[in-house]
DODRENNU-261737 format. One line per field, with one value per atom (N, C-alpha, C): residue number from 0; atom name; x, y, z. Coordinates in Angstrom, 2 decimals. Layout:
N
num	(NUM;...)
atome	(CA;...)
c1	(X;...)
c2	(Y;...)
c3	(Z;...)
//
This chain:
247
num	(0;0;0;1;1;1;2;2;2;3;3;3;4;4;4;5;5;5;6;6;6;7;7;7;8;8;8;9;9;9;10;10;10;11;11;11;12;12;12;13;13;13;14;14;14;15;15;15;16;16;16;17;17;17;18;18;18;19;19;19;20;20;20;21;21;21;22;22;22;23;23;23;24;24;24;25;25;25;26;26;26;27;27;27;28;28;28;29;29;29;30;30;30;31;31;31;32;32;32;33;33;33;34;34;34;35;35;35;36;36;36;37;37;37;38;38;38;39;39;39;40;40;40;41;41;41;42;42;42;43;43;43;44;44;44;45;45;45;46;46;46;47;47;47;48;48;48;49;49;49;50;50;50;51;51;51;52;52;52;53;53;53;54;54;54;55;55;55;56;56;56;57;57;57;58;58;58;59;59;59;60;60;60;61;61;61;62;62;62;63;63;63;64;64;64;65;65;65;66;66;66;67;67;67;68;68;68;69;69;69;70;70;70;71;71;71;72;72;72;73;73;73;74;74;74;75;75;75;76;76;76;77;77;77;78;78;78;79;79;79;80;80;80;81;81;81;82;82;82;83;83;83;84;84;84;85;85;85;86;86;86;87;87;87;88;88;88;89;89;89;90;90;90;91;91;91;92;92;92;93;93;93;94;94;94;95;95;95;96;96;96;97;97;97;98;98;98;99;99;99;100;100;100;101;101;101;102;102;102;103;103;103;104;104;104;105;105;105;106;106;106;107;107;107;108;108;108;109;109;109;110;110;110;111;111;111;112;112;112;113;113;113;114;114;114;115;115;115;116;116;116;117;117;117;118;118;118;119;119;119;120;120;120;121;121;121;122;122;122;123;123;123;124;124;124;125;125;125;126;126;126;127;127;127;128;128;128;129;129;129;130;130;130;131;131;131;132;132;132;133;133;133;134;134;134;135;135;135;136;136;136;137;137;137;138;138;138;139;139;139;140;140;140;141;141;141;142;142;142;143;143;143;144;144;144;145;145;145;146;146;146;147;147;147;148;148;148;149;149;149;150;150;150;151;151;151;152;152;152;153;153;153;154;154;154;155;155;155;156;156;156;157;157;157;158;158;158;159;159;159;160;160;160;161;161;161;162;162;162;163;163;163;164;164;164;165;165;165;166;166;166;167;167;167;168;168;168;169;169;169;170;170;170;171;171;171;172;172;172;173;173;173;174;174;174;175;175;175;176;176;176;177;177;177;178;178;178;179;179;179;180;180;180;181;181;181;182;182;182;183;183;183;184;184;184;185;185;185;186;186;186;187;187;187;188;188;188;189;189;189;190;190;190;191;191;191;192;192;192;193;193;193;194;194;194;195;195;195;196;196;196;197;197;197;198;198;198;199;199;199;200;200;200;201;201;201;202;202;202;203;203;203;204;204;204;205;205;205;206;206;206;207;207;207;208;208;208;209;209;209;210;210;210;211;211;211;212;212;212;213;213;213;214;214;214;215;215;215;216;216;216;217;217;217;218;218;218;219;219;219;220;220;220;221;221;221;222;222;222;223;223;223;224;224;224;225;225;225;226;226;226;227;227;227;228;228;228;229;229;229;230;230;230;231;231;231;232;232;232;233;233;233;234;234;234;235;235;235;236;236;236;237;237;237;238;238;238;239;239;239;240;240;240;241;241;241;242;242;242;243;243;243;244;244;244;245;245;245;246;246;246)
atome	(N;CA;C;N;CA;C;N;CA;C;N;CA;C;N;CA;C;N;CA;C;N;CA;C;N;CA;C;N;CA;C;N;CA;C;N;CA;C;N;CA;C;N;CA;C;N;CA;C;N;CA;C;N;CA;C;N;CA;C;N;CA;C;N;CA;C;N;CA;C;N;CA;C;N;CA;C;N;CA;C;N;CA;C;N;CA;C;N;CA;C;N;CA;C;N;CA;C;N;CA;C;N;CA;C;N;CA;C;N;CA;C;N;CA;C;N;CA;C;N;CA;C;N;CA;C;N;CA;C;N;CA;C;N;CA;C;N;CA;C;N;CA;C;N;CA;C;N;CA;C;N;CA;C;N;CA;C;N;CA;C;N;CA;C;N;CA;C;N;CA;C;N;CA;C;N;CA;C;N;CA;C;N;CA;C;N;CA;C;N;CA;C;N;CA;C;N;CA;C;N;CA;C;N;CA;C;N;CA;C;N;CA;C;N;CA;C;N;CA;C;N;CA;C;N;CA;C;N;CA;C;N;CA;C;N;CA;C;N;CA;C;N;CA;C;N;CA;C;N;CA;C;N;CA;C;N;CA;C;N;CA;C;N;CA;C;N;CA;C;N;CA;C;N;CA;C;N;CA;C;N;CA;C;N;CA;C;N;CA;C;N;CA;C;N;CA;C;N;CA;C;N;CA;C;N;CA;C;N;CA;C;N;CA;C;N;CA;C;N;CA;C;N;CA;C;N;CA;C;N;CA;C;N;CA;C;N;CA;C;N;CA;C;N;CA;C;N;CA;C;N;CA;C;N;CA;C;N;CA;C;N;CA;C;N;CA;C;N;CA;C;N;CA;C;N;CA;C;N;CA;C;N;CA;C;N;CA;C;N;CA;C;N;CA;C;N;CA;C;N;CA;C;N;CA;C;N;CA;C;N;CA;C;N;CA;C;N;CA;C;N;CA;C;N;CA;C;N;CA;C;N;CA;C;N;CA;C;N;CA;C;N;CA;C;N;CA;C;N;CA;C;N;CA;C;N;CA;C;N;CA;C;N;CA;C;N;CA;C;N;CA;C;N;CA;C;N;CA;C;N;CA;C;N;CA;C;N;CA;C;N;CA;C;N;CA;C;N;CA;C;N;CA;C;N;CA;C;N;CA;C;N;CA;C;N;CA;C;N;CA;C;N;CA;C;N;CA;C;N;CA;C;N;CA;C;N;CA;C;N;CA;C;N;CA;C;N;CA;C;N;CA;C;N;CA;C;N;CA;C;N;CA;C;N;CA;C;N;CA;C;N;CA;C;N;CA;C;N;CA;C;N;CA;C;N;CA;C;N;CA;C;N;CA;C;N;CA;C;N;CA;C;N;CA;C;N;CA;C;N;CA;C;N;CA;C;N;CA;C;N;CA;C;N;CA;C;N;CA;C;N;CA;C;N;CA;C;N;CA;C;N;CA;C;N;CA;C;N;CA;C;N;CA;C;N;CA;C;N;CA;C;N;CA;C;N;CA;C;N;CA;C;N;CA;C;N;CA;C;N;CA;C;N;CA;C;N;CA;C;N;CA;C;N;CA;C;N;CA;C;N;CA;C;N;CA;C;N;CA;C;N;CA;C;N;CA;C;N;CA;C;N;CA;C;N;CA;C;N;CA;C;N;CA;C;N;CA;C;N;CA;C;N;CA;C;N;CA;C;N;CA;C;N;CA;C;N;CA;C;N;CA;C;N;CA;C;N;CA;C;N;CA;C;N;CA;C;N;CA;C;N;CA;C;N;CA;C;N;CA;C;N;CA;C;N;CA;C;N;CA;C;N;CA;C;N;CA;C;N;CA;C;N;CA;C;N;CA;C;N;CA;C;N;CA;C;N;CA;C;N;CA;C;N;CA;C;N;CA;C;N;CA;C;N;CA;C;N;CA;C;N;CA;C;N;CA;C;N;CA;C;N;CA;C)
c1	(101.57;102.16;103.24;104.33;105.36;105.04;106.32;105.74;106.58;106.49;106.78;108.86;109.78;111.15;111.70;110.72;111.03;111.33;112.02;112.14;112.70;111.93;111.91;112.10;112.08;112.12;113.19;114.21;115.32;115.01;115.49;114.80;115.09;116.16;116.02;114.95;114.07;113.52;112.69;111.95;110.35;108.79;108.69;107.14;106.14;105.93;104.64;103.94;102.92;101.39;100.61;99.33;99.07;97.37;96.35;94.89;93.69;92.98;91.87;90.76;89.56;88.69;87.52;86.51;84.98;84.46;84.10;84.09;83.45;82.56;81.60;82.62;83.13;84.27;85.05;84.36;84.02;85.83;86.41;87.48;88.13;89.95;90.53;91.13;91.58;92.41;93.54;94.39;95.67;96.48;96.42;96.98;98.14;99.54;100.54;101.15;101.73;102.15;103.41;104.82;106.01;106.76;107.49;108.42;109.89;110.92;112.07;112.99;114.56;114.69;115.90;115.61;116.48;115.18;114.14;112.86;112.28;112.71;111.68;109.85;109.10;107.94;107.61;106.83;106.02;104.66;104.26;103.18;101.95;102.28;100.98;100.82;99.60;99.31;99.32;99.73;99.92;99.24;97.71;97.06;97.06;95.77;96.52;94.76;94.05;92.89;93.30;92.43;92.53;90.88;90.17;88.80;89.19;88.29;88.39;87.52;88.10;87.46;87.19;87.39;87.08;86.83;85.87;85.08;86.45;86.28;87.36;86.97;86.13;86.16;87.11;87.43;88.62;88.85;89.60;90.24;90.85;89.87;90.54;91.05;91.70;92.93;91.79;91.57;91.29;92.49;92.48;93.24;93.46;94.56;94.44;93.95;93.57;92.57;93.34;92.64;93.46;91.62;92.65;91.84;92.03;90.89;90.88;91.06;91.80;91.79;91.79;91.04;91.34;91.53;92.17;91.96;92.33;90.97;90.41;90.64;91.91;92.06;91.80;90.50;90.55;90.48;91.02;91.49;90.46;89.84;89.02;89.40;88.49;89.56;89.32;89.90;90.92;91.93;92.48;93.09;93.73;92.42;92.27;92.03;92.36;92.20;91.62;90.59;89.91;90.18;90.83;91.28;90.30;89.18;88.24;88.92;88.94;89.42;88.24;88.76;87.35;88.43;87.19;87.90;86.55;86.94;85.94;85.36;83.60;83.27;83.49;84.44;84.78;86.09;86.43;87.74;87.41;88.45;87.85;88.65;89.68;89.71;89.65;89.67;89.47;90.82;90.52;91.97;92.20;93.54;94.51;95.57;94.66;94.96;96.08;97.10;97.69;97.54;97.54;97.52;98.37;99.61;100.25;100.99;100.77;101.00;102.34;102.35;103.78;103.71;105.14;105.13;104.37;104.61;104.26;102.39;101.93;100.44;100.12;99.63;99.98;97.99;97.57;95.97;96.06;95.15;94.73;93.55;93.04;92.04;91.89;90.67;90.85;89.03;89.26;87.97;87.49;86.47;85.75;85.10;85.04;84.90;83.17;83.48;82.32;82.23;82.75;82.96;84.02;83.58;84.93;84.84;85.47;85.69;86.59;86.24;86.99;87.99;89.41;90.01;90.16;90.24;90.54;91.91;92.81;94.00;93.78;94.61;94.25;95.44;95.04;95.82;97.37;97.66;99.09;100.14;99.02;100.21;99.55;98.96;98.73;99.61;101.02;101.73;102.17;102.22;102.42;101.86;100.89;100.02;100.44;101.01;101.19;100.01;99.04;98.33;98.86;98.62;99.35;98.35;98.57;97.75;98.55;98.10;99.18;99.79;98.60;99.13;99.88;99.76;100.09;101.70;102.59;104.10;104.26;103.54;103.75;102.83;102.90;102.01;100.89;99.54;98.64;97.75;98.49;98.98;100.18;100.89;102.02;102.55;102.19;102.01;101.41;101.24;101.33;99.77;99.10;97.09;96.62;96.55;95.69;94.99;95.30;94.73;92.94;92.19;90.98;90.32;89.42;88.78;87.64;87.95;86.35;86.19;87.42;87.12;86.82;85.71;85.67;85.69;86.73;86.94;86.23;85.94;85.22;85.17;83.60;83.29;84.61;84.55;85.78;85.13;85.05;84.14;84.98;83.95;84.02;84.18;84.75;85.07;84.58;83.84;83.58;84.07;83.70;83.89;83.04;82.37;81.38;81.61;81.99;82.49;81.32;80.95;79.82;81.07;79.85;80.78;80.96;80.38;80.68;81.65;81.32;81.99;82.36;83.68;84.00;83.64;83.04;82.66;82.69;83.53;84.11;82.92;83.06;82.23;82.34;82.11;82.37;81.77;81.25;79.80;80.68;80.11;80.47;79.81;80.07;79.09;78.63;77.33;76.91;78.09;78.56;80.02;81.10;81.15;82.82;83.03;84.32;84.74;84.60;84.24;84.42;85.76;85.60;86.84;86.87;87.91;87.92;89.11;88.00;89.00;89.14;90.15;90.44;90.70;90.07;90.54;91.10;91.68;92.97;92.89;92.68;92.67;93.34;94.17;95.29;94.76;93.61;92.83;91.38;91.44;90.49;90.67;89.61;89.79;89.71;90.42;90.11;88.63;88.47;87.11;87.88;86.79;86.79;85.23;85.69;84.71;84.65;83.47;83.45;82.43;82.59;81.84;81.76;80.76;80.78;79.90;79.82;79.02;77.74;77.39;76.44;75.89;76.70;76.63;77.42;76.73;77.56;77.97;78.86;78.97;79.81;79.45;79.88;80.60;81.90;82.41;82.55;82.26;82.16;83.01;83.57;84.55;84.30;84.35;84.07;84.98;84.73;85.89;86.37;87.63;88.32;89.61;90.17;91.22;92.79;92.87;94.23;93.84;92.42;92.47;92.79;93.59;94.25;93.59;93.38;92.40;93.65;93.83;94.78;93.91;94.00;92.78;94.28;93.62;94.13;93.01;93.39;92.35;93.03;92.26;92.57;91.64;92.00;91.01;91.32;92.11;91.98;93.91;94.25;96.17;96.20;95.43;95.76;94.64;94.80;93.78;93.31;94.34;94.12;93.21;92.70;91.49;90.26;90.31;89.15;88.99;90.67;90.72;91.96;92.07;93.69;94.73;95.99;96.72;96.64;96.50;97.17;96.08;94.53;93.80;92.96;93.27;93.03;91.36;90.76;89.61;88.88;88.31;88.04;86.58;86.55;84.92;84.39;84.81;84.12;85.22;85.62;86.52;86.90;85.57;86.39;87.18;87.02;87.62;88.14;89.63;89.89;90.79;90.14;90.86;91.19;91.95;92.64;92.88;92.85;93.01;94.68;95.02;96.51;96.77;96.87;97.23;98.94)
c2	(127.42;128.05;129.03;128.92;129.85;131.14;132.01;133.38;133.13;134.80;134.45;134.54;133.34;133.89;133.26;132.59;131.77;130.27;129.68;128.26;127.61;127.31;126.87;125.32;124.69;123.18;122.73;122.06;121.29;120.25;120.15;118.59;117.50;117.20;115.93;115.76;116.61;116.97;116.57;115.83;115.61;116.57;116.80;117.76;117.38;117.97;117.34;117.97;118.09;119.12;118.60;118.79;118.33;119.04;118.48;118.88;118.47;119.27;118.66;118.60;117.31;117.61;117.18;117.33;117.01;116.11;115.71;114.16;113.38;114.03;113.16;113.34;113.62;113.40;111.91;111.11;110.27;110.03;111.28;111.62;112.51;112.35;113.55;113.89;114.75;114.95;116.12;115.86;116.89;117.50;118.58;118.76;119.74;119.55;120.21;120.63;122.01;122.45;123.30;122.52;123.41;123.96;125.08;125.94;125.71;125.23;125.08;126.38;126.39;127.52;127.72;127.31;127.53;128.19;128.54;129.41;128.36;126.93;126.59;125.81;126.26;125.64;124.43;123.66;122.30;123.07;122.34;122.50;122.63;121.34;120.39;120.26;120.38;120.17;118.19;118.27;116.75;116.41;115.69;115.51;113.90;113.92;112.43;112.35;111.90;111.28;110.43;109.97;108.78;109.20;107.75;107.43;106.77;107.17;106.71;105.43;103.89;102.93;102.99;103.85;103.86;104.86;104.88;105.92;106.48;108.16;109.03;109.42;108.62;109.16;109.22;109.86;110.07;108.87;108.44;106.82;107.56;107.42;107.72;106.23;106.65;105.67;105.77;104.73;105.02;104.84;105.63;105.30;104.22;103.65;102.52;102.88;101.03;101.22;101.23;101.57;102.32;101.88;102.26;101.69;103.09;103.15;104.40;103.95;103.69;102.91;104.18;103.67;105.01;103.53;103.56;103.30;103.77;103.47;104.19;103.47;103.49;102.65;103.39;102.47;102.80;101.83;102.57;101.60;101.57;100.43;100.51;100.35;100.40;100.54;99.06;98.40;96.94;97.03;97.99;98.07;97.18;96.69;96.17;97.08;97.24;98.12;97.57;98.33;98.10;98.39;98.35;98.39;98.36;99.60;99.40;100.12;98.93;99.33;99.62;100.35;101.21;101.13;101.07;101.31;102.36;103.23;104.68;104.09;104.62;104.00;104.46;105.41;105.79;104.99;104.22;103.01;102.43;102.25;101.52;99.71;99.74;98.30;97.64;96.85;96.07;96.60;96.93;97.39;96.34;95.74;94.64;95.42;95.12;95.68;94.71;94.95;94.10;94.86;94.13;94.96;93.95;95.14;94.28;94.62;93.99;94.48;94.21;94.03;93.64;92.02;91.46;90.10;89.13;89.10;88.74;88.37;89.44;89.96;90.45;89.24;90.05;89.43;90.01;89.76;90.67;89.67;90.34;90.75;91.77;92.01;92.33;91.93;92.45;93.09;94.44;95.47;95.98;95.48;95.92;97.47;97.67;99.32;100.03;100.86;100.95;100.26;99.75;98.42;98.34;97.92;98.25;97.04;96.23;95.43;95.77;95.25;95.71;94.45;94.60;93.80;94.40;93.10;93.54;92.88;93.92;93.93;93.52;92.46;92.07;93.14;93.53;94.59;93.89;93.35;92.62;92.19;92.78;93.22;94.18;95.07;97.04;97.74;97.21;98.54;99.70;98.67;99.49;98.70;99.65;99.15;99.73;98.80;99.38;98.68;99.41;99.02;99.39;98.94;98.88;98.27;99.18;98.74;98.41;97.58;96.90;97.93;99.11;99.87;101.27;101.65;102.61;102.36;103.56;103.09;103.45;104.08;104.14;103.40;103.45;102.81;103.64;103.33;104.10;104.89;103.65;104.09;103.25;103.95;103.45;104.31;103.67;104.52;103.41;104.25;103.58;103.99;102.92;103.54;104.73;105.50;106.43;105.70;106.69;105.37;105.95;105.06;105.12;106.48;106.86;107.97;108.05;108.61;108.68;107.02;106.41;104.67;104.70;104.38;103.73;102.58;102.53;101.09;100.23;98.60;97.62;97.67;97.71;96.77;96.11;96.04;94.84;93.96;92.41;91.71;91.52;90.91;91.11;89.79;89.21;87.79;87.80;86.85;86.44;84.64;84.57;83.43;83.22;81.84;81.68;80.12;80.05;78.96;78.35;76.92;76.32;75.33;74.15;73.20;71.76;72.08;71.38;71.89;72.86;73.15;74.61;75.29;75.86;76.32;77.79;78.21;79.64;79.46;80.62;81.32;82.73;83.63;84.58;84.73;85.44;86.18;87.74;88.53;89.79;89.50;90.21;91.03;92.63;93.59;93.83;94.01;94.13;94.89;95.96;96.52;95.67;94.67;94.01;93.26;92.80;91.73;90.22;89.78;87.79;87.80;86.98;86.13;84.99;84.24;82.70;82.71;82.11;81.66;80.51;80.16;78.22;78.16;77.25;77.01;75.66;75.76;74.19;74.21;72.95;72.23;71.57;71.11;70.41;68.83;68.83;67.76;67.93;66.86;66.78;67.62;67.83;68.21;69.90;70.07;71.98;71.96;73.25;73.98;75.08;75.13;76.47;77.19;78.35;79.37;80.15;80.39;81.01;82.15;83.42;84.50;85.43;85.93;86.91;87.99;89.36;90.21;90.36;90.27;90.36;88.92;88.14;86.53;87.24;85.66;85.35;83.55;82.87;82.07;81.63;80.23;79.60;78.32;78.30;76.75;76.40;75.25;74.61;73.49;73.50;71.95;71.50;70.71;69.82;70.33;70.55;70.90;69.68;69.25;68.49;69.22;68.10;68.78;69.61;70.37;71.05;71.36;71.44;72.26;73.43;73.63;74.63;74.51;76.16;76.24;77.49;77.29;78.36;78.55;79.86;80.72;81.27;80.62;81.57;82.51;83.36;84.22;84.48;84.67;84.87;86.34;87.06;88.32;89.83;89.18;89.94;90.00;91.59;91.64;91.06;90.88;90.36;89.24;88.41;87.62;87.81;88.53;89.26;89.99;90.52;91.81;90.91;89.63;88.83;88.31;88.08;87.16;87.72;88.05;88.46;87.21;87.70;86.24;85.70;84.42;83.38;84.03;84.23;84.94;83.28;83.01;81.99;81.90;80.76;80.95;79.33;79.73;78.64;78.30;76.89;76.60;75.38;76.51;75.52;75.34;74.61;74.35;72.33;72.09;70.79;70.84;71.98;71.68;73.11;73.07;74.55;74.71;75.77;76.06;76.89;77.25;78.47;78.62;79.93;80.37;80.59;80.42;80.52;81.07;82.24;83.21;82.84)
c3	(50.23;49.05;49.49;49.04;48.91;48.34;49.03;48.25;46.75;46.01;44.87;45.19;44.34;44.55;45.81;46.52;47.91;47.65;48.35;48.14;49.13;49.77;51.07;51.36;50.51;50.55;50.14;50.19;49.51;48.78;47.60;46.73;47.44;48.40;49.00;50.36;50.86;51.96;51.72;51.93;51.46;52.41;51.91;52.16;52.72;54.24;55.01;55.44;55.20;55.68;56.28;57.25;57.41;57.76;57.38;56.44;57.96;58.52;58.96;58.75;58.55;57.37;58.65;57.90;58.73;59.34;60.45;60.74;60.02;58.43;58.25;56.56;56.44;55.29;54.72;53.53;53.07;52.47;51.66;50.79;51.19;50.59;50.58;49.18;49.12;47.82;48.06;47.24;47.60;45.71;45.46;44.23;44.34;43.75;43.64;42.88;42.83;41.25;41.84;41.52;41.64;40.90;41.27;40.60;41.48;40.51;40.85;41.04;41.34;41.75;40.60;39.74;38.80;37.70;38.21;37.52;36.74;36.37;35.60;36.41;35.79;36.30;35.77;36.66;35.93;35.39;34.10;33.11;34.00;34.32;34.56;36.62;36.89;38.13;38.37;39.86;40.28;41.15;40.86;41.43;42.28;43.31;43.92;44.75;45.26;46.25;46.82;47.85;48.65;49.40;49.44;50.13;51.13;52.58;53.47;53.85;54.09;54.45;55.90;57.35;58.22;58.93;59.96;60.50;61.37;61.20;62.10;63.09;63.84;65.41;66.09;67.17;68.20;68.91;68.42;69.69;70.80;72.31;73.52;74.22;75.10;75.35;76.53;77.76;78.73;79.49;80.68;81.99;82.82;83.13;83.79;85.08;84.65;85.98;87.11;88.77;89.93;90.99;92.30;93.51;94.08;94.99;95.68;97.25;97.60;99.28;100.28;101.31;102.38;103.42;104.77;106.22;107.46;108.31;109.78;110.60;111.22;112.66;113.79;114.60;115.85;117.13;118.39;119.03;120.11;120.97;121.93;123.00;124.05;125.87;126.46;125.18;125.99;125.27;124.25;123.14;121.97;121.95;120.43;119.55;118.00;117.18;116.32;116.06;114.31;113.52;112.21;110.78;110.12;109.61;108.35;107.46;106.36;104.62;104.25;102.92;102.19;100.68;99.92;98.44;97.70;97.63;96.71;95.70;95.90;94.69;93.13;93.57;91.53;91.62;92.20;92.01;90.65;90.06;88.44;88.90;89.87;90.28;91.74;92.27;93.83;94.55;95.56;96.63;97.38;96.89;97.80;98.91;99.90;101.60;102.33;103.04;103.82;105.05;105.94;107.68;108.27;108.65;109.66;111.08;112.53;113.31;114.01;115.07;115.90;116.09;116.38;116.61;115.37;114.69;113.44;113.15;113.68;113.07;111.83;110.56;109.22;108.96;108.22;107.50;106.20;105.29;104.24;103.61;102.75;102.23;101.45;100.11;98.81;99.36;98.46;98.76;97.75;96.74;95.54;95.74;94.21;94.45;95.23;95.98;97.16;98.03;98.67;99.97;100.64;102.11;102.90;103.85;104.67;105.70;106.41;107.77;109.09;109.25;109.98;110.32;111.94;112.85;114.35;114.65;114.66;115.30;117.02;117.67;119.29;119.99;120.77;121.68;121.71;122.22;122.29;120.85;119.34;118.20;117.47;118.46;118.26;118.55;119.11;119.32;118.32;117.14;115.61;114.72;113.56;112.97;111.19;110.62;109.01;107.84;107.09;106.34;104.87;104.00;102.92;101.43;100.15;99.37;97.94;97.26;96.40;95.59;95.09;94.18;94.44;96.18;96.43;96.49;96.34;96.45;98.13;98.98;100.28;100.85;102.55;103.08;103.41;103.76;103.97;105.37;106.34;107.67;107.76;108.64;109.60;110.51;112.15;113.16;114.77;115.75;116.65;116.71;117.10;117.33;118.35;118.24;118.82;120.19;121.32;122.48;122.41;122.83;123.15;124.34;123.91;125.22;125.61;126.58;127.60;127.97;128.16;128.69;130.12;130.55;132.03;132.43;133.32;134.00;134.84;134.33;134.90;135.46;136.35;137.61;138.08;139.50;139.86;140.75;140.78;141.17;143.06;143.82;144.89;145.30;146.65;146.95;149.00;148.75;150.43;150.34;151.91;152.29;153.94;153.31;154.41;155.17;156.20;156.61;157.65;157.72;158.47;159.16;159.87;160.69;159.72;158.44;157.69;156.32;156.10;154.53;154.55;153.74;153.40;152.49;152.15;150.81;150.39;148.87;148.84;147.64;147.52;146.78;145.77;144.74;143.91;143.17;143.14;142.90;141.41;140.51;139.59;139.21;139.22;138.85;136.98;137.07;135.52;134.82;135.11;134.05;134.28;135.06;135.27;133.90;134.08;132.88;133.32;132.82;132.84;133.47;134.87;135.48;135.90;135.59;135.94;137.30;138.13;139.52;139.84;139.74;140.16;141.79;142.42;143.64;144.04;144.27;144.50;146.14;146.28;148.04;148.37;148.97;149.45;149.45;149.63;149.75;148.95;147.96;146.96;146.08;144.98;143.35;143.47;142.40;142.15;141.75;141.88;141.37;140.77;139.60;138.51;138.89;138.72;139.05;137.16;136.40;135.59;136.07;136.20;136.60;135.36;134.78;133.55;134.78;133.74;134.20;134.90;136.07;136.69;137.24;137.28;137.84;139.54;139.99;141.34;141.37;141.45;141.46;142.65;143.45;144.47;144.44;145.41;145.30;146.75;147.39;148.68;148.60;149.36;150.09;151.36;151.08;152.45;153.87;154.52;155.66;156.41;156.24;156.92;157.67;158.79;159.20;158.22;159.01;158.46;156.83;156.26;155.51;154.50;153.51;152.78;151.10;150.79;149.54;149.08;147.39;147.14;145.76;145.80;145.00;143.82;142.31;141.06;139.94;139.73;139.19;137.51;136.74;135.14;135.02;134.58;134.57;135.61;136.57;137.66;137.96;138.50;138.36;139.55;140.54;141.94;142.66;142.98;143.35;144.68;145.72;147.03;146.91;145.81;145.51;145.84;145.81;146.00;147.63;148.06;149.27;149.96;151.31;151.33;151.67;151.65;151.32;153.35;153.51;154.20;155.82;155.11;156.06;156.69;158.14;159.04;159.41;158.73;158.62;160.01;161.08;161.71;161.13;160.84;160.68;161.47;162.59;163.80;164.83;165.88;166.55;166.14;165.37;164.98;164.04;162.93;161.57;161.02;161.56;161.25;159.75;159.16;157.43;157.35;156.19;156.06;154.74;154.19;152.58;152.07;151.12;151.09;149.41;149.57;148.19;147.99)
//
């Protein structure tokens, strides 16, 4: 209501108020009675209702839904890296993970809310590691892995050679901490031998000893194969049948 002598509205303006009623409020009604500003009044009041056909509870909008991703790369002492994704369990949707490393190392993962899986990055495309989630606009790592600590280094396996008047035979003793090594031995005469040695094995290969004999030792596992045998070391096995090792 206006005061008295006020006239605040323009006749072309139309008039908007606006009423808040009870949540359990069935009806409204609205009645109006104006005075123009040329002083004349209307007689008569102008009344108007309206019933409500639907319940006025508060329509909340929910939030779109969103992933909560976290990931923990760590790297171990052969440096391979582990990639565990995680998606929070108040995530309202699944986290789409990409991990990708050097030399075209790419994997994917989708991670429902409360649940996580590991991806293993192989040391040789760890140099840089970017993880990435569909909805984030950055990445979630990207960086070079953290090197491994407190690593102690393998056993290093040990190499003899035992020569009779018949056969040449070479040796290979791997300590329980060493790593798996494969040693091939090639003879100038007759077939190679493969040696498979894992941790805490000893394994043996024998050749026949014939004249002018030559055995050339390759190793997989190991930076030098001399660590087993030294190079071009003159081995007699016997005075009938003399051999020799050749790195």
């Amino acid at each position: 209501m206006s005061e008295p002598g006020v006239y605040p509205h323009p006749v072309s303006t139309p008039v908007v108020g606006k009423a808040r009623l009870s949540g359990d409020a069935t009806e409204a009604s609205l009645t109006v009675k104006a005075q123009w500003d040329n002083e004349w009044n209307e007689k008569d009041d102008s009344s108007a209702s309206i019933k409500f056909s639907e319940s006025c509870d508060k329509v909340v909008t929910p939030p779109p839904a969103a992933a909560n991703p976290k990931a923990t790369v760590t790297a171990d002492c052969d440096g391979d890296v582990a990639v565990k994704l995680e998606n929070g369990a108040e995530a309202t949707r699944d986290a789409a993970f990409t991990v990708t490393g050097t030399d075209g190392f790419t994997k994917t993962a989708t991670v429902t809310a409360g649940k996580d899986t590991t991806i293993t990055v192989p040391a040789r495309n760890a140099a840089r590691i970017t993880v990435t989630e569909a909805g984030q606009k950055a990445p979630i790592f990207d960086a070079k892995p953290a090197t491994a600590k407190d690593c102690v280094a393998p056993g290093e396996p040990t190499g003899s050679i035992k020569m009779t008047c018949d056969a040449l035979i070479f040796q290979v003793e791997n300590p329980k901490d060493g790593k798996t090594v494969t040693v091939t031995l090639t003879p100038n005469k007759g077939d190679a031998q493969t040696l498979v040695v894992k941790p805490g094995e000893t394994r043996t290969a024998t050749f026949k000893a014939v004249e002018g004999l030559t055995v050339t030792p390759r190793a997989d596992g190991l930076d030098d194969v001399t660590d087993l045998w030294p190079p071009r070391e003159e081995l007699g096995s016997g005075n009938r049948h003399p051999s020799s090792v050749v790195t």
